[in-house]
N, C-alpha and C positions, 0 to 999 in steps of 0.2 A: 171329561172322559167321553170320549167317542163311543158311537152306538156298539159299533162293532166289539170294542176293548171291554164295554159293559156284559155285553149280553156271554162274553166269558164267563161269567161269575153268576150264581146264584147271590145276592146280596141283597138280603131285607134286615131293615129298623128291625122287625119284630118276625117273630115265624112263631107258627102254630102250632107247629108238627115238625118230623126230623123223618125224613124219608129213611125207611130198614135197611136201608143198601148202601148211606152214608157210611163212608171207612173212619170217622171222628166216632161215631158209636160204635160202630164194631171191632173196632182197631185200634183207639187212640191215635187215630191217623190226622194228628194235625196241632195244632199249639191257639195258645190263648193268650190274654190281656186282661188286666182287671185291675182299674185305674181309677183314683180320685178327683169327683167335681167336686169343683169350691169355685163360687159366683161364678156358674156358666159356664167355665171354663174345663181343662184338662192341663195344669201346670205342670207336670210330669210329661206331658205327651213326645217331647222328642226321645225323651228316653224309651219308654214304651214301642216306640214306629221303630228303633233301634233293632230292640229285642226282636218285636215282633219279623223284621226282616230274616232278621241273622236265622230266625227260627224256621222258616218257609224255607230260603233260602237251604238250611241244614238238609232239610227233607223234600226239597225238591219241589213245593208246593208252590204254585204263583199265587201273585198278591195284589188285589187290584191297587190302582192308580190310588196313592197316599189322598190324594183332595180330593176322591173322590167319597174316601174312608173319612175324611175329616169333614166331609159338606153334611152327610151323615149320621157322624155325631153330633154335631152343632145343630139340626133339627132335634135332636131328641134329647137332647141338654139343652133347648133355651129354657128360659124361666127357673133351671134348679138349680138352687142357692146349693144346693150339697146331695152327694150320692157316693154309689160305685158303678159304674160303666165295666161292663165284662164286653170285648170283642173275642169270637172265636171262629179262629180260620179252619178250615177242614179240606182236604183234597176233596171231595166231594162223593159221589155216590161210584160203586164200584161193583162188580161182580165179586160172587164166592172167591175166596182165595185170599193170600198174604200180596203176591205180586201186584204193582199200583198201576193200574190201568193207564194206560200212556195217553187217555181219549179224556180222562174226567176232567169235570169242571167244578175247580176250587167253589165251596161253599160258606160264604160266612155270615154269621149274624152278628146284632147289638142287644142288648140288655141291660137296662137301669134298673139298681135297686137304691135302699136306704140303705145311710152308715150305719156298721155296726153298734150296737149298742155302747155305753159308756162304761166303763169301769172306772174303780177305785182302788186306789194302792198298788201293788207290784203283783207279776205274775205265780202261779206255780205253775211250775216245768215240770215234767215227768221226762226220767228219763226212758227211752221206748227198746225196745225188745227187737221190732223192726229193723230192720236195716236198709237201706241205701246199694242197689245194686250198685257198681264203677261199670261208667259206660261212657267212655268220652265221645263218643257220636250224636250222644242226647245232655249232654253236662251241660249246665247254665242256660238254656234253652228252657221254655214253657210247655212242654210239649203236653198234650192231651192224656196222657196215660199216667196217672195220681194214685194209683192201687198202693201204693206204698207209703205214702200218707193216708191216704184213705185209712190204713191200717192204725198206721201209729196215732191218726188223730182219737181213730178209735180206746185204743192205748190208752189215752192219756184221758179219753172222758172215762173210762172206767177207774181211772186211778183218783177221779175227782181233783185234777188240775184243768188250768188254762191252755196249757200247750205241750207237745210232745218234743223233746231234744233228738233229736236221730244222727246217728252216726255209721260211717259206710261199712263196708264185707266186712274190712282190715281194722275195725276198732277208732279211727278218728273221727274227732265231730267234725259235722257239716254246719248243720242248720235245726231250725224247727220245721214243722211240718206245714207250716202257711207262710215261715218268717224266716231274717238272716238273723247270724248270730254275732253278738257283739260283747267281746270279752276285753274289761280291763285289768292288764296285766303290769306291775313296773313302771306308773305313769302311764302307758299309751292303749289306746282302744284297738285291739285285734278282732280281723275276721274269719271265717277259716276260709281258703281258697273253693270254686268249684268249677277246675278244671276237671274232674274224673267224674263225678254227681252234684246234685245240687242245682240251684236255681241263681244264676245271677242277679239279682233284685235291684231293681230299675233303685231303688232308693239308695241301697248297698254300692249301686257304681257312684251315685252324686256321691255320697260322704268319701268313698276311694276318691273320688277325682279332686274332692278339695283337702284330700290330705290327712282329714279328721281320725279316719280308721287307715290298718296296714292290713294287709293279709296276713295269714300266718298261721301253721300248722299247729292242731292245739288236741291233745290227749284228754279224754274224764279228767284226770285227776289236773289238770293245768285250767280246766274249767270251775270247777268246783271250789280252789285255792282263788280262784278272781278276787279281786276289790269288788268289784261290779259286774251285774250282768243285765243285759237288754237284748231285745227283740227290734228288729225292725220291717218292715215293710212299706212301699206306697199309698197304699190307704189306711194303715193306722199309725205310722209315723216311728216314733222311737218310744219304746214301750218297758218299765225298768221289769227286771225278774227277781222276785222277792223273796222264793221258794226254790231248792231244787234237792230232792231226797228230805235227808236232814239238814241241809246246808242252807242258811239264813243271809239274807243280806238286805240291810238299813241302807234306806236313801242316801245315795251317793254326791258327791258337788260335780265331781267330774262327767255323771250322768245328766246332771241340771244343764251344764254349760254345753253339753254335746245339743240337749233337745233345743235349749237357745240359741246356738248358734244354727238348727234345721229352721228352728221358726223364724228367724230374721230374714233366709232368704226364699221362704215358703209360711204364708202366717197362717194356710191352712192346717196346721201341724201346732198351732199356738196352745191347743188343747190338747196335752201328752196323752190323756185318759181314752180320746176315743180309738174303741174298737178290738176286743181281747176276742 
């Protein structure tokens, strides 16, 4: 990356501080990344540089030079056997106001942490109260503005579960509030679409792209009736749901073979339990 093409970008490994004039604080002016190491690596990362594009690109935001994003992370990931890597992009710092200053210079940082903790056995879900504005300008995208999980994850620790179920204005499920939703229905594993809200989940397209899951429009009551139900995301992999109200559900075979067939082609995920 050239001097010039750099010195566009505020980009540090690590920042100490967030300047009061960034539009990512004041605004949720900008999208994120939060991706699983396993030995050194980022084995998810083309999906994520996906995302992360589609997502800039959505709102207008420039992105610096991919290798220069990747030379990057690979100093602040050598040596860890395992984490979570959070990249987050921001238009950068901006005057008062909603309108996005046509002068700012995109801001982004990196941050490593540890994997979530381990659990055992299957989830409780809660179902949340919250809703999911429909907003297809910001649908499937990462974008920086989480008030709505923020909520419902709220939700769901006061209900004393693991995770919050949210579904949009209109009454359909999406998703949970950090995870995709995976419903087996009739034999096949169903997801709900997020074309109108919701998050595309870099994990959520591998299993669409090899066929495993379908999309598919799914009601409470078409949730609740499942054979099985799972959680999934990029860093804690496919995760069963054991709980949801009063609705009970016993380890499934067809959840076994899903999480073996993600471990064969990702052995980071060989351990179903990390990370609730």
């Amino acid at each position: 990356m050239n001097a010039m093409a750099s010195a566009a970008f505020v980009g540090l490994a690590r920042m100490d501080g967030v300047s009061v004039a960034n539009r990512g604080l004041a605004y949720g002016d900008g999208v994120f990344e939060t991706m699983r190491v396993h030995d050194g690596e980022l084995p998810l990362w083309p999906g994520h540089l996906a995302r992360l594009r589609e997502g800039a690109q959505r709102l207008g935001i420039g992105l610096p030079d991919p290798a220069f994003i990747e030379a990057c992370i690979d100093e602040m990931i050598d040596g860890a056997d395992a984490g979570v890597i959070k990249l987050l992009l921001t238009r950068g710092d901006g005057g008062r106001g909603y309108a996005p200053p046509v002068d700012a210079q995109p801001a982004w940082t990196l941050a490593l942490y540890p994997l979530p903790p381990i659990t055992s056995g299957g989830l409780c879900l809660h179902a949340c109260d919250t809703r999911l504005a429909i907003q297809p300008a910001l649908a499937g995208i990462k974008h920086c503005n989480r008030l709505e999980q923020v909520l419902a994850r709220a939700e769901a620790e006061r209900a004393g579960c693991d995770e919050g179920l949210m579904r949009d204005s209109e009454g359909r499920v999406v998703c949970a509030t950090a995870a995709n939703l995976l419903v087996h229905r009739n034999g096949r594993w169903l997801t709900p679409p997020v074309a109108r809200c919701g998050v595309a989940g870099v994990l959520r397209g591998w299993l669409l792209a090899q066929g495993l899951v379908e999309e598919a429009e799914l009601a409470p009551g078409e949730v609740e009736d499942a054979a099985a139900l799972a959680l999934c995301n990029a860093v804690r992999g496919i995760l069963p749901v054991s709980l949801l109200g009063a609705r009970k559900w016993a380890a499934h075979p067809a959840l076994t073979e899903l999480q073996a067939r993600l471990a064969m082609a990702y052995p980071m995920f060989s351990n179903p339990a990390v990370g609730a």
